[in-house]
Structure formats: C-alpha cells, structure tokens
C-alpha positions as CSV (number, residue, x, y, z in Angstrom):
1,X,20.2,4.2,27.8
2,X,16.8,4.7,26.7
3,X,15.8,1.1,25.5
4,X,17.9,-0.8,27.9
5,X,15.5,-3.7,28.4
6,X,14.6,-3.8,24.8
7,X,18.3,-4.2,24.1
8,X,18.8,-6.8,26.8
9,X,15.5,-8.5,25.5
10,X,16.4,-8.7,21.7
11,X,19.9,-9.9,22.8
12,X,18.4,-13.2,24.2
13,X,15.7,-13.2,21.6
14,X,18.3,-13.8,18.7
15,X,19.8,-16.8,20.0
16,X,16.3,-18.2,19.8
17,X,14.7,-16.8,16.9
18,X,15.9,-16.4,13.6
19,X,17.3,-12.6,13.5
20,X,15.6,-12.3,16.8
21,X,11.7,-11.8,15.5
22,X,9.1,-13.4,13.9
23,X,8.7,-11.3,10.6
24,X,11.7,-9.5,9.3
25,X,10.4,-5.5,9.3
26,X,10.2,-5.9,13.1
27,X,14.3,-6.0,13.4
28,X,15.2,-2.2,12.4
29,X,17.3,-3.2,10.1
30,X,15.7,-1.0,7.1
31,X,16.5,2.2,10.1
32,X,18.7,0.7,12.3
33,X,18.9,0.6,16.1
34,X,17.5,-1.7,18.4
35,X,13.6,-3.2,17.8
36,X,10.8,-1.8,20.9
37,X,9.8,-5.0,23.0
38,X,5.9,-4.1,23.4
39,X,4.2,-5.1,26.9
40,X,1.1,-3.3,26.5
41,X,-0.9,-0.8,24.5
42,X,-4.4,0.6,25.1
43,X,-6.3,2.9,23.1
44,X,-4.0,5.5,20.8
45,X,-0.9,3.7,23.3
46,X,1.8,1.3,23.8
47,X,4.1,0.9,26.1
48,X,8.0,-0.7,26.1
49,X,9.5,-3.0,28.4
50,X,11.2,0.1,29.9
51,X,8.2,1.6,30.5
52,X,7.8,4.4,28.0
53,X,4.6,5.3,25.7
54,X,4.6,5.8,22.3
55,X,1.6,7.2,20.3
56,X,1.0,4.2,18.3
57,X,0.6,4.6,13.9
58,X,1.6,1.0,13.1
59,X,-1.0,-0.6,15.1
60,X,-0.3,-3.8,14.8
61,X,0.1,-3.1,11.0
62,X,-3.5,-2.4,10.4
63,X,-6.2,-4.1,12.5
64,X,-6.3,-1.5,15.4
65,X,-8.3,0.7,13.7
66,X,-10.6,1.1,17.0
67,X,-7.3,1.7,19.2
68,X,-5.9,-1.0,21.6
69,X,-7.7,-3.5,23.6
70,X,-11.2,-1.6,22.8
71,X,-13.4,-2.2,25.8
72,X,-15.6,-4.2,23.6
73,X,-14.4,-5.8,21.1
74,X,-12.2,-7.2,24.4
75,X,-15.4,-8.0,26.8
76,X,-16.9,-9.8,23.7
77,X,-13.4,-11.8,23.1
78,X,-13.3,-12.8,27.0
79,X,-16.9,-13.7,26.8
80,X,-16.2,-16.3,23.9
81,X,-12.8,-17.3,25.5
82,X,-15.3,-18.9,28.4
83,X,-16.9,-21.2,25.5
84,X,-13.6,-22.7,24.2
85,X,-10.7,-21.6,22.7
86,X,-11.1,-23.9,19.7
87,X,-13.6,-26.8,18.4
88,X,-12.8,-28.0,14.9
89,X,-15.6,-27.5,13.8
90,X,-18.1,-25.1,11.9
91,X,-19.5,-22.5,14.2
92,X,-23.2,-20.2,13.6
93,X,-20.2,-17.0,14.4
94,X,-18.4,-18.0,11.5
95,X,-22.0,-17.7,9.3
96,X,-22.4,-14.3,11.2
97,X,-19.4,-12.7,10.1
98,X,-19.5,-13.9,6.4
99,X,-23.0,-13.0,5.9
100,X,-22.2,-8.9,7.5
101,X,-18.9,-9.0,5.5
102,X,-21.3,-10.1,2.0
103,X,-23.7,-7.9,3.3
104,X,-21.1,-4.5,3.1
105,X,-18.5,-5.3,0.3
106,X,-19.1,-5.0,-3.3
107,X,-19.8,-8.0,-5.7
108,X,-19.2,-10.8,-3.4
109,X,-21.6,-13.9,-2.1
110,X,-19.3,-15.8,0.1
111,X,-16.3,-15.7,1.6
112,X,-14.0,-18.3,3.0
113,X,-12.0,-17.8,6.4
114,X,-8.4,-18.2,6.7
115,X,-5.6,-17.4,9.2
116,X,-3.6,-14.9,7.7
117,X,-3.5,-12.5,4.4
118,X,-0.4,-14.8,2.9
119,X,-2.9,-18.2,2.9
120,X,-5.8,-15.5,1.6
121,X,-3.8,-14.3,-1.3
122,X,-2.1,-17.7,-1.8
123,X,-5.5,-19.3,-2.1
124,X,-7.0,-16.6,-4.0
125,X,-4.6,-17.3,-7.0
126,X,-5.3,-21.2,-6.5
127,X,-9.1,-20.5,-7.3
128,X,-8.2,-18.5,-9.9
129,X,-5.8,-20.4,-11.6
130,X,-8.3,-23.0,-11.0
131,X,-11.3,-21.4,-11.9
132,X,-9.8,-19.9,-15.9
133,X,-7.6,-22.9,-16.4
134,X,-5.0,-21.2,-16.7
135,X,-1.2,-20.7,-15.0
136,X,0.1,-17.4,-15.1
137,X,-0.5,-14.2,-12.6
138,X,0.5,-10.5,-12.9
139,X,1.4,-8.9,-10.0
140,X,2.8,-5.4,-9.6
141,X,6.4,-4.4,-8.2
142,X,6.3,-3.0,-5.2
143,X,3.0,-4.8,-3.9
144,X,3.4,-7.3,-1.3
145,X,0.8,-9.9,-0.7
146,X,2.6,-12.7,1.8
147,X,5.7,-14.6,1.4
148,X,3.6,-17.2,-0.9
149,X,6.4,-18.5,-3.5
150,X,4.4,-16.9,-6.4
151,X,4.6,-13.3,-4.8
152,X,8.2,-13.2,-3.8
153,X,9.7,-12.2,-7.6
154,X,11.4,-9.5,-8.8
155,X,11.6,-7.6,-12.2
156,X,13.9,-9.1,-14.5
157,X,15.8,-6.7,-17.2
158,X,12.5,-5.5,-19.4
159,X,9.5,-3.2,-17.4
160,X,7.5,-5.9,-18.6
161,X,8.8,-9.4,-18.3
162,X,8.9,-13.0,-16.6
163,X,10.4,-12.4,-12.9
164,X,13.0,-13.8,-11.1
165,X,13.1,-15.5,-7.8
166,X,14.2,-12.5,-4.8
167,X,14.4,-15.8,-2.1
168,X,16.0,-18.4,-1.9
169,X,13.9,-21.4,-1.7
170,X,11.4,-20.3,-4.5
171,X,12.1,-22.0,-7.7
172,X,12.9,-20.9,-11.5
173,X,9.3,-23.2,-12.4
174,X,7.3,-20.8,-9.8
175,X,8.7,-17.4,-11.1
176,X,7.8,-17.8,-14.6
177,X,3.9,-17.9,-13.9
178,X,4.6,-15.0,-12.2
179,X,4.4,-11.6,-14.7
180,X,5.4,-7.8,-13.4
181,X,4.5,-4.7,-14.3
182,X,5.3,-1.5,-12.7
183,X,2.7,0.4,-10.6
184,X,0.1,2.8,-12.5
185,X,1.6,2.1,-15.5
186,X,-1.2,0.5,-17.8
187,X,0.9,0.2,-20.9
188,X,3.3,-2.4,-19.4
189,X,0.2,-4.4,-18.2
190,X,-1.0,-4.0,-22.1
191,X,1.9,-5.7,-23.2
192,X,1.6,-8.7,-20.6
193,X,-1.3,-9.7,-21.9
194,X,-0.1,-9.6,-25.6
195,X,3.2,-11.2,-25.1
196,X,1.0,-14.0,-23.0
197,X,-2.4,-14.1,-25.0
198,X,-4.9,-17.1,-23.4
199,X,-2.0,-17.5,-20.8
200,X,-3.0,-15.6,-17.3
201,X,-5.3,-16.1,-14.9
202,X,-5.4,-13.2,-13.0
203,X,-4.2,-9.6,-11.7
204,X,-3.7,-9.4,-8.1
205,X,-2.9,-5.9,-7.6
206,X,-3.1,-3.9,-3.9
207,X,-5.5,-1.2,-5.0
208,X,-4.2,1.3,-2.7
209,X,-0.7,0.3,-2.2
210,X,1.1,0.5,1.1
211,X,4.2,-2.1,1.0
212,X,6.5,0.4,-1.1
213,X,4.8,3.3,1.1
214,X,1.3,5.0,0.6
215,X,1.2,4.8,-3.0
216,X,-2.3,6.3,-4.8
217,X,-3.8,4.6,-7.6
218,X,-5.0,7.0,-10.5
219,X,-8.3,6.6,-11.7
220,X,-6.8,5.0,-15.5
221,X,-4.8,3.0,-14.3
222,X,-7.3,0.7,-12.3
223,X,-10.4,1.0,-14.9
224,X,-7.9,0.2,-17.2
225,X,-6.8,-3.3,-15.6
226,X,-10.2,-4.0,-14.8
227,X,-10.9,-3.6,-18.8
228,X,-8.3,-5.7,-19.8
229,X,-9.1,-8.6,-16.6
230,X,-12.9,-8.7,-18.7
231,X,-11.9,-8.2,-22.6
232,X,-9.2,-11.2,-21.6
233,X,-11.5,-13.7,-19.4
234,X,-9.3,-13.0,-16.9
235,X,-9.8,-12.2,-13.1
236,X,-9.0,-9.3,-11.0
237,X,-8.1,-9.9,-7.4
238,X,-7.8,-7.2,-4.7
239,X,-5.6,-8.0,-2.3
240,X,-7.3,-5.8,0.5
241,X,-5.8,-7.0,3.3
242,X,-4.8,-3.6,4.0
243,X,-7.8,-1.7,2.8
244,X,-10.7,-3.6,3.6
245,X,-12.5,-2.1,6.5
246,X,-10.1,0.9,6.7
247,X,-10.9,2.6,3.5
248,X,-14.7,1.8,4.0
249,X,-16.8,-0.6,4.7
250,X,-16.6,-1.9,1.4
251,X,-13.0,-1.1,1.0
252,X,-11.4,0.4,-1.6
253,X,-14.1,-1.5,-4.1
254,X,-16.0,0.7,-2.7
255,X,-14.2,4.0,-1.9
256,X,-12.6,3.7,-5.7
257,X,-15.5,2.7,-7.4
258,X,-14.0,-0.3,-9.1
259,X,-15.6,-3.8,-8.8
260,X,-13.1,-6.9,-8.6
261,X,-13.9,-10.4,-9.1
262,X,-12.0,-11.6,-5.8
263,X,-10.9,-9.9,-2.7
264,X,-8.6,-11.1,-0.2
265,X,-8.8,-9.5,3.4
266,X,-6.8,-9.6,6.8
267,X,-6.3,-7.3,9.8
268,X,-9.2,-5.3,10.8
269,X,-10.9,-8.4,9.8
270,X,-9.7,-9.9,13.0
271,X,-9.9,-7.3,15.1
272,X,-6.1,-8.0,15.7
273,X,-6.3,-11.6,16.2
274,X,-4.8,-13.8,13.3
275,X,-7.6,-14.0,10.3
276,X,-7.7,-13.8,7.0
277,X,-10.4,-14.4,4.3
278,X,-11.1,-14.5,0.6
279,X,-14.5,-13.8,-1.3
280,X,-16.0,-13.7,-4.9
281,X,-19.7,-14.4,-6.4
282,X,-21.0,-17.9,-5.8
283,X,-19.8,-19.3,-9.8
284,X,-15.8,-18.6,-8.6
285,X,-16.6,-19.6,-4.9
286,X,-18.4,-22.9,-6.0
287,X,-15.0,-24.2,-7.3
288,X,-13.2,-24.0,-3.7
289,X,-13.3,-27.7,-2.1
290,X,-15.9,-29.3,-0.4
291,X,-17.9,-28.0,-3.5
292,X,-15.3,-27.9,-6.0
293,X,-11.5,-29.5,-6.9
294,X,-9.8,-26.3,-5.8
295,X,-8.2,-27.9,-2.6
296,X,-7.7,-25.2,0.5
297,X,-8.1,-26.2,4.2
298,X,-7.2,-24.9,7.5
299,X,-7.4,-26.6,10.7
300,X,-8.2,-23.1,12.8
301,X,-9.6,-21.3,10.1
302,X,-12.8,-19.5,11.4
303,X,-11.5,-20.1,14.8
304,X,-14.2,-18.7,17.0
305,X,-12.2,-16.3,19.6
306,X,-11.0,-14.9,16.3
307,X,-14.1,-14.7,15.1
308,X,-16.0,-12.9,17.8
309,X,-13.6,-10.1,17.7
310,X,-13.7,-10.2,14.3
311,X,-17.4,-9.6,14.3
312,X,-17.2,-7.5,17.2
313,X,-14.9,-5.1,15.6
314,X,-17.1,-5.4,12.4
315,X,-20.1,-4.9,14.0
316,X,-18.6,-1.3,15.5
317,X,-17.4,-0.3,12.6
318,X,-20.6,-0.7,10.2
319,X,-22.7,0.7,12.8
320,X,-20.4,3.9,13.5
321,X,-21.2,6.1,10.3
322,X,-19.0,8.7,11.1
323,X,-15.9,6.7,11.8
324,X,-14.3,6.6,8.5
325,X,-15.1,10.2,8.4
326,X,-12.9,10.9,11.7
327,X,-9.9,8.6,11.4
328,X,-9.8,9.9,7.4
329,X,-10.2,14.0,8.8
330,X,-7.7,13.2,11.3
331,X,-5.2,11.8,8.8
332,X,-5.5,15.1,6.2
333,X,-4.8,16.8,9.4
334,X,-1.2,15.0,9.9
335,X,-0.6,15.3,6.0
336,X,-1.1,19.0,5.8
337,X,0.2,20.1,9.2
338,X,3.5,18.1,8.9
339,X,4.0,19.3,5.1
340,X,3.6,22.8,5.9
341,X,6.4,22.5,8.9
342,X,8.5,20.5,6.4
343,X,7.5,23.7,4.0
344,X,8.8,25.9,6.5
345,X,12.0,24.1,7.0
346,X,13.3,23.4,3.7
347,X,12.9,20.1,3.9
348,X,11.9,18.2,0.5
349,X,8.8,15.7,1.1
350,X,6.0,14.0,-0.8
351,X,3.6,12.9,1.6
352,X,0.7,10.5,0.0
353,X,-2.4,10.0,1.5
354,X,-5.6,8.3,1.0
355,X,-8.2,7.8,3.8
356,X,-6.5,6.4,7.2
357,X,-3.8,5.4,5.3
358,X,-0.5,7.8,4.5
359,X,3.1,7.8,4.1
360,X,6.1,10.3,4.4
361,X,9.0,10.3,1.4
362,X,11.8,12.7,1.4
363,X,11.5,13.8,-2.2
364,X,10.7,16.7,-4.2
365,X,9.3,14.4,-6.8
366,X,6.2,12.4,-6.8
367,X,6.2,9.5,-5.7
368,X,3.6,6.6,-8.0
369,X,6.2,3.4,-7.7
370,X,8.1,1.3,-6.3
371,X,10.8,3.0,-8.5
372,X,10.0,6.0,-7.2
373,X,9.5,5.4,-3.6
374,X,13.6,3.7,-3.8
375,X,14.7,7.0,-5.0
376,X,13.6,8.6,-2.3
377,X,16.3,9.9,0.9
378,X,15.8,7.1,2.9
379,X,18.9,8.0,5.2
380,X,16.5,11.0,5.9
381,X,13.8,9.2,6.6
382,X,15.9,6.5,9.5
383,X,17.0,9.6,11.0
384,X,13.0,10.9,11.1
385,X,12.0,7.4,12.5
386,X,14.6,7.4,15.4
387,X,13.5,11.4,15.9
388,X,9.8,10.7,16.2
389,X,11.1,7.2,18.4
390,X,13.3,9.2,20.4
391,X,9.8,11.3,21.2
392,X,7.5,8.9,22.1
393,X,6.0,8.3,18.2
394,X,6.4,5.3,17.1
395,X,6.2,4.9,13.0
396,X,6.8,1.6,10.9
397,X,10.6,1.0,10.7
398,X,11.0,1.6,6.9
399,X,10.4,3.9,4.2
400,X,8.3,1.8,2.4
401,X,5.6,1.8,4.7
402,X,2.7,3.3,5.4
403,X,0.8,5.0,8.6
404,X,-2.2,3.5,10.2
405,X,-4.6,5.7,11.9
406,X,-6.5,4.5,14.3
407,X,-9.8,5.9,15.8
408,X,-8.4,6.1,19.1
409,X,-5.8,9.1,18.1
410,X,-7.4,12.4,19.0
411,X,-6.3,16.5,18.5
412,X,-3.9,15.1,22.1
413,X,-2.4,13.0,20.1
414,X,-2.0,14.7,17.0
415,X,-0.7,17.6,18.9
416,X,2.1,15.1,20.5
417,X,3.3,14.4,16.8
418,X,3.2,17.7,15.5
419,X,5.6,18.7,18.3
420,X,8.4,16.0,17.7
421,X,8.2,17.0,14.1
422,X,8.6,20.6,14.8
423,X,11.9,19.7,16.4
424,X,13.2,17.2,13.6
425,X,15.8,18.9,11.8
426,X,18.2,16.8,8.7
C-alpha cells in the first residue's frame, strides 16, 4: 500500500478533527483517495510519513515561492525565535516590513498586519464599507477570498443578482449586501451598479483568479471595473493574497497595469508563516481604529517570528531581479511541454497560465469562469492528480486550482513531471 501511514494517520485524525483536517481541500474529497500526511519538505521537496518525495506545486498554497525551509529566510526565523516568540506589542520589524511592502506596490501608504488572507479581506470590506458609507459589495463567482460570511454566497437565478447563502451559519441579512457577477463579464457588473445606484461600497475581485483554477483576466474587463469603481465613488479591492509577490513585486497592480484602491495580501507575505495584510493611501487607511471608527484588532497580528520571515523572504525577493523572470520561464515551460504531449495524445486540454501561476482543464473550450472551469472533465482531471501522485508529483487536489511554482524547481524537476505526464493516459 503506498500511503499506508497516511492512511493509518488520517484514520485517527478524523476522530479528532472535523473530517480529519483543518481546511476542507486538504481531505481529497474533490479527487478522492486518501490525503498525504507531510513530515518534511526542503527546497522543490516534500516528503510523506511513508517516506516518499513528491516534487512539490502546491507549496503550501502559495508562500513557498523560494522552495522549502530556504536556508535564510530559516537562519533569520531561528535568529528571531531566540528574542521571543511573541510580545504584544509594536515591534521596529513590523515598521520594516510595511515601509519595503509601501516602498514596492502601487498606490499604497500603509498597510495594516493581520494573521491570515480571510481577516485581510474581511477587514478590507469593513474599511470600505466604512470609509463610502455604504453596505453593499460585489464580488465575482468563482473567486474565493476566506470563509468571511460576506464571501461565502452563491448566484441566485439572474447572472446578475443578490446571492444566496452556500453555508450554513451565514444569514439571509449578510447575503443580500453581497452582489455577483460572473468573471470577465463587464456587462453584468454594469447592471449591478444600475440596479443598486448609491448602494455599494466596493468590488473585491481576485485579479488573476486561481480558486476556480488559473483563470486570466482580459484587459476590458478589469479597466472596465476600475471605471465604473471611480465614475460610482466606489472602491476597488484586490484581493492579492495570491498574487502579491508572485506576480511581481508589485503584484498584479503592477504586472496588469491596473491601480486599485485597496489590496489585501497573504502567503508569500509570510514567508509561509501565518500573515496577512491590507493596504490603501493614507485618506482610506486613516479611518482604520486607533485613528478612525473602523474597529479591527488582532492580538498576534505583526507577530515578530512572522514577521522576520516575512521580511526575510521579502527582502530576497526585491533584491533578486531575475527571479520572477525564472519561476515565470519555468512555468511557460510546463504549459507548453505538457500541452504539446496532451497534443500528441488526443487528449482535450486548456491550460491557463499567467506568471508562476497556471492551471490544467480537460476541455477543448476556453476556459474564462467559474462556469466554464465546472464544465470541464473533472473525472479526468482526479484520475491525472492520482497519476502525477502515484509518481512522486504532487498537484492541488481539485480542479479548481491552480499550480504554484516555486523558485526552487529546476530543468531536474521539470524533467521529473514531464515524465509522469508522458505516461498518463484517460
């Protein structure tokens, strides 16, 4: 049995835990089978509890974009560890880290720490709902920003319309400040803002989608939101917990070319500890509590292990031109080398791509949506995940999810993957 100890691991696990893990994608239930129990990883590596290596393009959902356990962003974390693991109190490291992340990103002039990318995005609409005086949000289906109550609605009947609750335990009251619209399509966000003239607050969009898959943003569609957020006194929020740091160093403000009026971050901004932040210009910002009646607090926020290897990793990053270059060459490699096997195969694909980020769909169509992403063969892609599994590459555990590349996976590594693909046969 090949993940014996994982088995015997998740067994115990679920009389414990709820399902057995602490966030629903890591059960396997999207592809089936039984979830990896992770002991170690270094580098482009981790390794099970039954001792075998995968060639790691989750990591850790983001963050690792330097690899595992980088030397330093580790020596500097050990260093810091020495000082105290927490005080309570403000920190000069927490001033460090805001004033290179203001330094980088687009259009912002502080930024406030957090512990996660839900509290970043939940506080984000706060400030803005704080800041216009107003109640109601537009998100997009298919985008994911936490399991906040505002953010966990579906579509009701119309492609543009009030949304409905999708958990239990979020109320009719919450979903109704909550407006959707489908992904690239500007004409349904149109319509929001006529049908609820004076009424929202704010987009919060992912600007490069990845919880529905890799999905691309055209050009249009995003210039077009960030039109209608100014002619309508509205805001625009980024949710770049995904993008920011991994696209560029200014994220995908920069790498798109569109300015937004708040940006939320996570993962690489941690370096893989838990952190998450949020940032605007100083006239939003100055409405956040101690300065303003916008209440958010956190009793670990800007907790300074977190921090050092948050500005560790940041630090790496900025002063490595190239990198970005690398991971992005090294992704377009993947994309094009596993589309031309597919190609030769007969297998129908879409694979989208932007920067470090990318995403495999078994379709002949193009994928721009969550729609579209659903339609895909998703029985194809289980039985791709448990392939590449089976041969030491390990993949996120759903369809509609997207690739990390890290900095630490080479032309060894890429050769690894391109092998268990050429044996994966439907």
């Amino acid at each position: 049995m090949l993940y014996q100890r994982s088995s015997a691991l998740f067994k115990d696990a679920q009389n414990y835990i709820p399902g057995g893990v602490n966030s629903p994608v890591r059960a396997f239930k999207s592809v089936g089978g039984t979830p990896l129990f992770i002991k170690k990883a270094e580098g482009a590596y981790m390794m099970d509890e039954d001792d075998r290596s995968y060639v790691d393009y989750i990591n850790s959902w983001g963050p690792m974009i330097l690899g595992h356990t980088h030397p330093e962003v580790l020596a500097a974390t050990i260093e810091q560890m020495k000082n105290g693991f927490s005080f309570g109190t403000p920190t000069e490291l927490e001033t460090e880290i805001a004033r290179l992340i203001t330094s980088v990103v687009p259009g912002i002039d502080m930024v406030r720490m957090v512990n996660s990318g839900t509290e970043a995005c939940m506080s984000a609409i706060r400030l803005a709902r704080g800041y216009t005086q107003r109640d109601k949000i537009v998100k997009f289906e298919g985008c994911y920003h936490g399991h906040s109550d505002s953010f966990l609605i579906k579509a009701g009947s119309g492609a543009a319309t009030f949304g409905n609750p999708n958990s239990p335990g979020v109320t009719q009251g919450t979903a109704k400040d909550t407006l959707l619209a489908p992904y690239n399509d500007l004409e349904a966000v149109k319509a929001l803002f006529e049908q609820n003239k004076g009424e929202i607050a704010a987009i919060i969009i992912e600007p490069i989608a990845g919880n529905m898959g890799c999905i691309v943003p055209t050009q249009a569609f995003l210039q077009g939101i960030r039109a209608l957020c100014t002619e309508n006194n509205a805001l625009l929020i980024f949710d770049e917990v995904m993008t920011g740091f991994r696209q560029a160093m200014g994220g995908a403000q920069e790498k798109l070319g569109i300015d937004a009026d708040i940006v939320t971050f996570g993962k690489v901004i941690g370096g893989g500890f838990p952190v998450g932040a949020f940032a605007a210009r100083k006239e939003i910002m100055n409405h956040l509590a101690p300065l303003g009646a916008v209440y958010q607090a956190g009793t670990l926020s800007g907790n300074p292990i977190a921090m050092r290897a948050g500005l560790t990793t940041l630090t790496l990053i900025n002063n490595d031109r190239e990198l970005f270059n690398r991971i992005e060459s090294t992704t377009e490699i993947l994309d094009k080398a596993i589309s031309a096997i597919f190609t030769e195969k007969g297998i129908a694909h879409r694979i989208n791509r932007l920067g470090s980020m990318m995403s495999v769909f078994f379709t002949e169509d193009e994928v721009n949506n969550f729609d579209d992403a659903a339609k895909a063969n998703h029985d194809s892609f289980n039985k791709f995940f448990h392939h590449l599994l089976s041969h030491g590459i390990y993949i996120a555990p759903s369809g509609y999810e997207t690739w990390f590349i890290s900095d630490a996976i080479k032309s060894l590594e890429v050769e690894k993957t391109l092998e268990a693909v050429r044996s994966f046969n439907l």
